[in-house]
PDB file with SEQRES, HELIX, SHEET and CRYST1 records, atoms N, CA, C and O in Angstrom:
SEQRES   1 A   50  UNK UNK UNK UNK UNK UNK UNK UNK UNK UNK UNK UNK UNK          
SEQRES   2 A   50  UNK UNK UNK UNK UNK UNK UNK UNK UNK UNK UNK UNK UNK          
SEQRES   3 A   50  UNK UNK UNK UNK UNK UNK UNK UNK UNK UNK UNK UNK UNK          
SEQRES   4 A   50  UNK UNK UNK UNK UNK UNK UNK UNK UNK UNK UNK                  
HELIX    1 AA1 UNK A   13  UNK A   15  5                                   3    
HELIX    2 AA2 UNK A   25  UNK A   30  1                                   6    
CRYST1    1.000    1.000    1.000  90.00  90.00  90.00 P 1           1          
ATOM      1  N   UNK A   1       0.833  -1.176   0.000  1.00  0.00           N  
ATOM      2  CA  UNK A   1       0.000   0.000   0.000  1.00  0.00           C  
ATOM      3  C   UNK A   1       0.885   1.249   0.000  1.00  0.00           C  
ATOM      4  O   UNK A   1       2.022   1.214   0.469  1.00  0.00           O  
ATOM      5  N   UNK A   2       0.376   2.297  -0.505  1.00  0.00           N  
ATOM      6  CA  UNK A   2       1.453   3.672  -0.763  1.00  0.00           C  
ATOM      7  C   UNK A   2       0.519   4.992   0.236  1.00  0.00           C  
ATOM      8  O   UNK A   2      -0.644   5.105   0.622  1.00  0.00           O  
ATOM      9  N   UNK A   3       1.651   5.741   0.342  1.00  0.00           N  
ATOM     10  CA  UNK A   3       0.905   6.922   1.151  1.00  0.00           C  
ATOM     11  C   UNK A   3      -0.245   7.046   1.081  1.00  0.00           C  
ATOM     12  O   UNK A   3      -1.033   6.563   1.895  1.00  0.00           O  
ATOM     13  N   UNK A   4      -0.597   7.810  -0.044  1.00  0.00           N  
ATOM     14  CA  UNK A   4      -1.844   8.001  -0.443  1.00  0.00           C  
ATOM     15  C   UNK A   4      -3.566   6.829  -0.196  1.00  0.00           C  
ATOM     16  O   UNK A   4      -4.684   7.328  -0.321  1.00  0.00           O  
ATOM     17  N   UNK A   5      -3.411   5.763   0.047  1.00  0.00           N  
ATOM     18  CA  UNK A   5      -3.690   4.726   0.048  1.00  0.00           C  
ATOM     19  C   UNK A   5      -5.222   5.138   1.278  1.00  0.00           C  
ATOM     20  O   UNK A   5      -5.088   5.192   2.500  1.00  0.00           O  
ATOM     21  N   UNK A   6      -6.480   5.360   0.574  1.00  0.00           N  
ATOM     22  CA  UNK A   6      -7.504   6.076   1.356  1.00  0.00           C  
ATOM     23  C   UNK A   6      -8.459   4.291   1.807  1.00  0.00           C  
ATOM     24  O   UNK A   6      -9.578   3.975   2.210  1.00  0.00           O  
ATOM     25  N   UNK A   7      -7.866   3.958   1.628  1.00  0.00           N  
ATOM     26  CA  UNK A   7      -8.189   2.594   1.693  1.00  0.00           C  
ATOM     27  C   UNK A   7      -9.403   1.902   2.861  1.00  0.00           C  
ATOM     28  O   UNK A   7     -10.277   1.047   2.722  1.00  0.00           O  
ATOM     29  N   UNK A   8      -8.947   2.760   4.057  1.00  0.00           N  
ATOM     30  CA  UNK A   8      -9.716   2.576   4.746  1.00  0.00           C  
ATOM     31  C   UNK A   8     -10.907   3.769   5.401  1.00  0.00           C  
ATOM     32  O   UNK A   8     -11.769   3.443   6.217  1.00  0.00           O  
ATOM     33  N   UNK A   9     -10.777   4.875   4.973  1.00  0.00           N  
ATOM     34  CA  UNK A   9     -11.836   5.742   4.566  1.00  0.00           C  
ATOM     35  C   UNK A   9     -12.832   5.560   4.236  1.00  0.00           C  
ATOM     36  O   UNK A   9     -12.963   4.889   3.212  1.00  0.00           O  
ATOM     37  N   UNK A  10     -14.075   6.078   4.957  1.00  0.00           N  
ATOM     38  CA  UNK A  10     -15.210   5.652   4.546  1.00  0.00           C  
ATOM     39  C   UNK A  10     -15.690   6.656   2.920  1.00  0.00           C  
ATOM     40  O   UNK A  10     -15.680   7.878   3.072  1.00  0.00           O  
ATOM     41  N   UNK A  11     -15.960   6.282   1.919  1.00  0.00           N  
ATOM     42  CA  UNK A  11     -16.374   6.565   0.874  1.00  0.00           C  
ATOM     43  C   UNK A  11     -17.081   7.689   0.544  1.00  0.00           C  
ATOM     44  O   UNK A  11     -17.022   8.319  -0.513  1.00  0.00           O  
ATOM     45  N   UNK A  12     -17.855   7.936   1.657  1.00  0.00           N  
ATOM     46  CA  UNK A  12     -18.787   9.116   1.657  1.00  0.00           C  
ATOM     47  C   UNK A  12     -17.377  10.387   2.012  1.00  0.00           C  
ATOM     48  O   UNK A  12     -17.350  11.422   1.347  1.00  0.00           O  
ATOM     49  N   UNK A  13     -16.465  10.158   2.938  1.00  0.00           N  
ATOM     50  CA  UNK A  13     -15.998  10.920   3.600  1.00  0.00           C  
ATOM     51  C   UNK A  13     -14.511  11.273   1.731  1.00  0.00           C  
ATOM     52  O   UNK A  13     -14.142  12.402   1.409  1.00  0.00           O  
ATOM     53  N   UNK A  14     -14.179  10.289   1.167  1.00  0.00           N  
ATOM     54  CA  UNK A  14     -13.343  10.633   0.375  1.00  0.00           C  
ATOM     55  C   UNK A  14     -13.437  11.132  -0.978  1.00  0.00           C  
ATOM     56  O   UNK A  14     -12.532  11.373  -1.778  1.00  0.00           O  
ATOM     57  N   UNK A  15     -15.310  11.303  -1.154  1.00  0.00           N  
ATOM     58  CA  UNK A  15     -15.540  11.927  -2.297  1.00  0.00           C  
ATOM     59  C   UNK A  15     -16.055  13.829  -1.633  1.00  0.00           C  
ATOM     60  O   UNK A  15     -16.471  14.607  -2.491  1.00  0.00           O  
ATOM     61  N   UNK A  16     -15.994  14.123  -0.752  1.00  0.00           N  
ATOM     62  CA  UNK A  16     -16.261  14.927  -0.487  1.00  0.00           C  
ATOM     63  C   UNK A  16     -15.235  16.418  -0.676  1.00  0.00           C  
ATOM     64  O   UNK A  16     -14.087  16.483  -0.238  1.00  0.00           O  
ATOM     65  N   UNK A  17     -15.873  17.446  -1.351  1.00  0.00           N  
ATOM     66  CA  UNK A  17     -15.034  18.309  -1.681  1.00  0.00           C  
ATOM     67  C   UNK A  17     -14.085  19.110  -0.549  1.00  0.00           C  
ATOM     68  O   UNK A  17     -14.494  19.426   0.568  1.00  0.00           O  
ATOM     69  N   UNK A  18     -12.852  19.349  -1.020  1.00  0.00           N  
ATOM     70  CA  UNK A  18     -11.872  19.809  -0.237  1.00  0.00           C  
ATOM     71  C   UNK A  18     -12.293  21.211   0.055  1.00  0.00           C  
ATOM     72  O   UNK A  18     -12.741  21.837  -0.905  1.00  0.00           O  
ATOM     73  N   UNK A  19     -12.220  21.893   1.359  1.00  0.00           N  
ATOM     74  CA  UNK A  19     -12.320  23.278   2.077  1.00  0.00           C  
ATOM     75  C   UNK A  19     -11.418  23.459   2.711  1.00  0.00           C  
ATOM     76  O   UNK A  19     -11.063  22.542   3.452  1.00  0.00           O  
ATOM     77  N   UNK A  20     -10.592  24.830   2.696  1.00  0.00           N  
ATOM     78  CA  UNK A  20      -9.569  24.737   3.363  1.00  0.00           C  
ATOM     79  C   UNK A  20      -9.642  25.828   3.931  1.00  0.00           C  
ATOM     80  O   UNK A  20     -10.018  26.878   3.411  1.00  0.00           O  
ATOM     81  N   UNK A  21      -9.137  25.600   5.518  1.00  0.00           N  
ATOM     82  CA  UNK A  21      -9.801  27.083   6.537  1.00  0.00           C  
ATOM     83  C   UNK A  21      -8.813  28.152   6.240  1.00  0.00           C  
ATOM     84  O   UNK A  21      -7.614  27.877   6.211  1.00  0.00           O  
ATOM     85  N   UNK A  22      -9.254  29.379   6.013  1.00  0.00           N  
ATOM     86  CA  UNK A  22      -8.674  30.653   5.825  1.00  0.00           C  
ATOM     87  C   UNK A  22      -7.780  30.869   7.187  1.00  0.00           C  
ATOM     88  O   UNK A  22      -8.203  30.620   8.316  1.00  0.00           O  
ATOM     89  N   UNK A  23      -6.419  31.396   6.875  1.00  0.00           N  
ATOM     90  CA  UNK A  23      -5.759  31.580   8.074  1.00  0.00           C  
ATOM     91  C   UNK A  23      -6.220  33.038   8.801  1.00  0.00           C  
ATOM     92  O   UNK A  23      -6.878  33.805   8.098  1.00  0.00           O  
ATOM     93  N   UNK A  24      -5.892  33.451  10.210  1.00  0.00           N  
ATOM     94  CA  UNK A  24      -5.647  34.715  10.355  1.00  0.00           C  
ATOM     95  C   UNK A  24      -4.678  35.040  10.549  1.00  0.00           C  
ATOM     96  O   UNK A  24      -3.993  34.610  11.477  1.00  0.00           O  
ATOM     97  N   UNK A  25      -4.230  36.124   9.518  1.00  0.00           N  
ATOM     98  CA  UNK A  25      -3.246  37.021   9.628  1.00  0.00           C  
ATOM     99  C   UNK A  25      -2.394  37.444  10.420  1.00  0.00           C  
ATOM    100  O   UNK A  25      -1.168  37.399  10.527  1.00  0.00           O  
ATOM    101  N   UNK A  26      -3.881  38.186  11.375  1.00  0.00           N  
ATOM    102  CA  UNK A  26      -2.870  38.995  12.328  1.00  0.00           C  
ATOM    103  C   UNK A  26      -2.657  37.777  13.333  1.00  0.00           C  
ATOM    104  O   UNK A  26      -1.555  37.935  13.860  1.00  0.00           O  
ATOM    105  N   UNK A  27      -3.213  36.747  13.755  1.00  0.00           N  
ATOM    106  CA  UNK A  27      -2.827  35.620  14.784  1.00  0.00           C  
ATOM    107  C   UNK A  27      -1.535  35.038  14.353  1.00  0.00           C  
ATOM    108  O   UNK A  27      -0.560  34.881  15.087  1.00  0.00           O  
ATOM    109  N   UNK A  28      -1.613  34.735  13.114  1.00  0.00           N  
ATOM    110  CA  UNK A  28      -0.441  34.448  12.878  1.00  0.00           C  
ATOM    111  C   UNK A  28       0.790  34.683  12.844  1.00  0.00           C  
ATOM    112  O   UNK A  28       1.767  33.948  12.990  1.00  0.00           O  
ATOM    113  N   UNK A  29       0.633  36.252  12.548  1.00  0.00           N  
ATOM    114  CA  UNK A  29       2.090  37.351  12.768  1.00  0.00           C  
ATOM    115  C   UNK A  29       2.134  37.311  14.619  1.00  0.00           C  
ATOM    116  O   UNK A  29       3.281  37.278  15.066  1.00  0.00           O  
ATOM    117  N   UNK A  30       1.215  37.312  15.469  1.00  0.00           N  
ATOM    118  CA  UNK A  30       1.825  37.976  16.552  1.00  0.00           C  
ATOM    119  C   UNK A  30       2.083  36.499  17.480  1.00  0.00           C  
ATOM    120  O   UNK A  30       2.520  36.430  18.629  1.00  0.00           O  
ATOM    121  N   UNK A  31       1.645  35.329  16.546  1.00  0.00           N  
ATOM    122  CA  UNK A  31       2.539  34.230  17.297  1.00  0.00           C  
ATOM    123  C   UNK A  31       3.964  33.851  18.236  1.00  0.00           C  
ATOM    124  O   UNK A  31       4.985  34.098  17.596  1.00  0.00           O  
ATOM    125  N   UNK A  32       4.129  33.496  19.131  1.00  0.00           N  
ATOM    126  CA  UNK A  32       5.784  34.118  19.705  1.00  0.00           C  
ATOM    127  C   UNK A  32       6.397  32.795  18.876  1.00  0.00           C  
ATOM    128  O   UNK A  32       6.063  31.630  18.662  1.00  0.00           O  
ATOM    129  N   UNK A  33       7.669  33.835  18.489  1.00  0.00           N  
ATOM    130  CA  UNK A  33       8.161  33.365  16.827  1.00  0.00           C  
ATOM    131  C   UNK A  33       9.158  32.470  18.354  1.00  0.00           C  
ATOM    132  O   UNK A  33       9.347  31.286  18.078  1.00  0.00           O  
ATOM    133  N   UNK A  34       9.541  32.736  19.279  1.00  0.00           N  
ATOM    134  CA  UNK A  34      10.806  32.101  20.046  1.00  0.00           C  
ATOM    135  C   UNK A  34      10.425  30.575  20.353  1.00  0.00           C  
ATOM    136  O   UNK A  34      11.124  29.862  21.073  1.00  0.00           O  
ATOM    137  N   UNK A  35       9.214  30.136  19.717  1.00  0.00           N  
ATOM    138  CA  UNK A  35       8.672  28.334  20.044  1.00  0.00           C  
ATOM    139  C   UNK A  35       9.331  28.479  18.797  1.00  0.00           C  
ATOM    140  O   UNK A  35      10.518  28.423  19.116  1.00  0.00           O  
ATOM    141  N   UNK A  36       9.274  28.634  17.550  1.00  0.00           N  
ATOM    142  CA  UNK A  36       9.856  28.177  16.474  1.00  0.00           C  
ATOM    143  C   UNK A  36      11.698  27.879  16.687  1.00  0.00           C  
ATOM    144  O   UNK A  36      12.312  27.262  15.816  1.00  0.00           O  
ATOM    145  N   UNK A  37      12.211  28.270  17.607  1.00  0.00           N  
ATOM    146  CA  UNK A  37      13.979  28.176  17.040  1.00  0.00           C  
ATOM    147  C   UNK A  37      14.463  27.190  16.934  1.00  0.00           C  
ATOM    148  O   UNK A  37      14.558  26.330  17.810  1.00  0.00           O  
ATOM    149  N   UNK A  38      14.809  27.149  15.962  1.00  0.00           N  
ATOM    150  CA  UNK A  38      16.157  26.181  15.969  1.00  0.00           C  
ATOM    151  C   UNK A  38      15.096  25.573  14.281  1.00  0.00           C  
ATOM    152  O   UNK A  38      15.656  24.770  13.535  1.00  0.00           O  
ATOM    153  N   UNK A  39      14.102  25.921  14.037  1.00  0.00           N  
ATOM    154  CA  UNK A  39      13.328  25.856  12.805  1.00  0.00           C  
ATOM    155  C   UNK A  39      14.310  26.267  11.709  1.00  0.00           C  
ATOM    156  O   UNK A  39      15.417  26.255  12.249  1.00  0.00           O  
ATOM    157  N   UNK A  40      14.433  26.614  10.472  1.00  0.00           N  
ATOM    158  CA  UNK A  40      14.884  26.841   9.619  1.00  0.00           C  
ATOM    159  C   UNK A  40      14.186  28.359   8.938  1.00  0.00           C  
ATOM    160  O   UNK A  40      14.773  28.943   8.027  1.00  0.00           O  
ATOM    161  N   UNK A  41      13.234  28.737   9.360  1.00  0.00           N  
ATOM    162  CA  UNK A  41      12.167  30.011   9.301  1.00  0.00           C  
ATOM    163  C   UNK A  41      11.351  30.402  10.385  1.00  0.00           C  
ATOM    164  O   UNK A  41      10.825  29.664  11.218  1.00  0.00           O  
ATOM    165  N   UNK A  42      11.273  32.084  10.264  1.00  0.00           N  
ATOM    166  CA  UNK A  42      10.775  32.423  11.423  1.00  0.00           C  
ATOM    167  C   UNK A  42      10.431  34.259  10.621  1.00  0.00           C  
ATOM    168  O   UNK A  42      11.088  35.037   9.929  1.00  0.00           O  
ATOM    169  N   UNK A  43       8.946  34.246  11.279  1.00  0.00           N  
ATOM    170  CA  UNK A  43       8.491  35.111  10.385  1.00  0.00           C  
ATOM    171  C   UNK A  43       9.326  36.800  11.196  1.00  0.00           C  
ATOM    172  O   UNK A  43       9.329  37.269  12.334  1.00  0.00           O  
ATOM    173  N   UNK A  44      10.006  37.289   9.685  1.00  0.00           N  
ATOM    174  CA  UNK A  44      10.507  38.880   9.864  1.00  0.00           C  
ATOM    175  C   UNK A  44       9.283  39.519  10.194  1.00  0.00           C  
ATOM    176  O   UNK A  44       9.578  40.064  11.257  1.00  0.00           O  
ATOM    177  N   UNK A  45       8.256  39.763   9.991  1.00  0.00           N  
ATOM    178  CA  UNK A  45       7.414  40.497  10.230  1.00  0.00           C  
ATOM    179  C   UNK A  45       6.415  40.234  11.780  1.00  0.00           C  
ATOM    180  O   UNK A  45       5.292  40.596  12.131  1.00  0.00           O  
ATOM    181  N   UNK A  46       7.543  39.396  12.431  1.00  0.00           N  
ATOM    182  CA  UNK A  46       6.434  39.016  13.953  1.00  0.00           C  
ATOM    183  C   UNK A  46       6.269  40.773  14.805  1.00  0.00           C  
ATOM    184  O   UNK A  46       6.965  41.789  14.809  1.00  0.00           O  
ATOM    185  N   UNK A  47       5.289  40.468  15.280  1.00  0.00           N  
ATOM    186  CA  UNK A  47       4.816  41.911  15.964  1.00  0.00           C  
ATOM    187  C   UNK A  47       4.760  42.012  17.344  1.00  0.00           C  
ATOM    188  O   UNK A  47       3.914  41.212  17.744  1.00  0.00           O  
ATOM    189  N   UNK A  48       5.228  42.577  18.186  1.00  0.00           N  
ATOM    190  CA  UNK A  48       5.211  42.328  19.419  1.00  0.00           C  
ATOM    191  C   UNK A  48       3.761  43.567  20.223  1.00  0.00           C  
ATOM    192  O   UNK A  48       3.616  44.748  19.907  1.00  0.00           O  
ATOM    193  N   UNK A  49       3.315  43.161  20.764  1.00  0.00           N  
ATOM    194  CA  UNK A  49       1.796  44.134  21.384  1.00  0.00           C  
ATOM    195  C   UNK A  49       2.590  44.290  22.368  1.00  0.00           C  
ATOM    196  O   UNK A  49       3.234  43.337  22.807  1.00  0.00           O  
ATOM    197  N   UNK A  50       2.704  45.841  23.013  1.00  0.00           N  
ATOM    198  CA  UNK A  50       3.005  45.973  24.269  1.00  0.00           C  
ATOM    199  C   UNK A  50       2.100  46.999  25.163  1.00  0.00           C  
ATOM    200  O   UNK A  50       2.346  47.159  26.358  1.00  0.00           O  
TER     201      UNK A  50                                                      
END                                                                             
C-alpha cells in the first residue's frame, strides 16, 4: 500500500469536496516566533503588542 492509500476511509468521507480554513493574519504574525527556534524560518514580520 502507498501513502496516499484512502483505503480505509469511509467513501462518503473521500468523495467529499476539499475546504480549506482561511488563516488569520494577524494571529499568525503575533505568534511568539521564540517556540519556532532552531526551525529553519521564522516570520521577519512578527509583531510584538506591548
Amino acid at each position: 500500500k502507498s501513502r496516499r492509500d484512502v483505503g480505509n476511509f469511509d467513501k462518503e468521507f473521500t468523495k467529499m469536496a476539499v475546504e480549506l480554513t482561511p488563516t488569520d493574519k494577524l494571529f499568525i504574525m503575533n505568534l511568539d516566533q521564540n517556540e519556532f527556534q532552531g526551525f529553519s524560518y521564522t516570520n521577519p514580520e512578527f509583531v510584538i503588542q506591548v
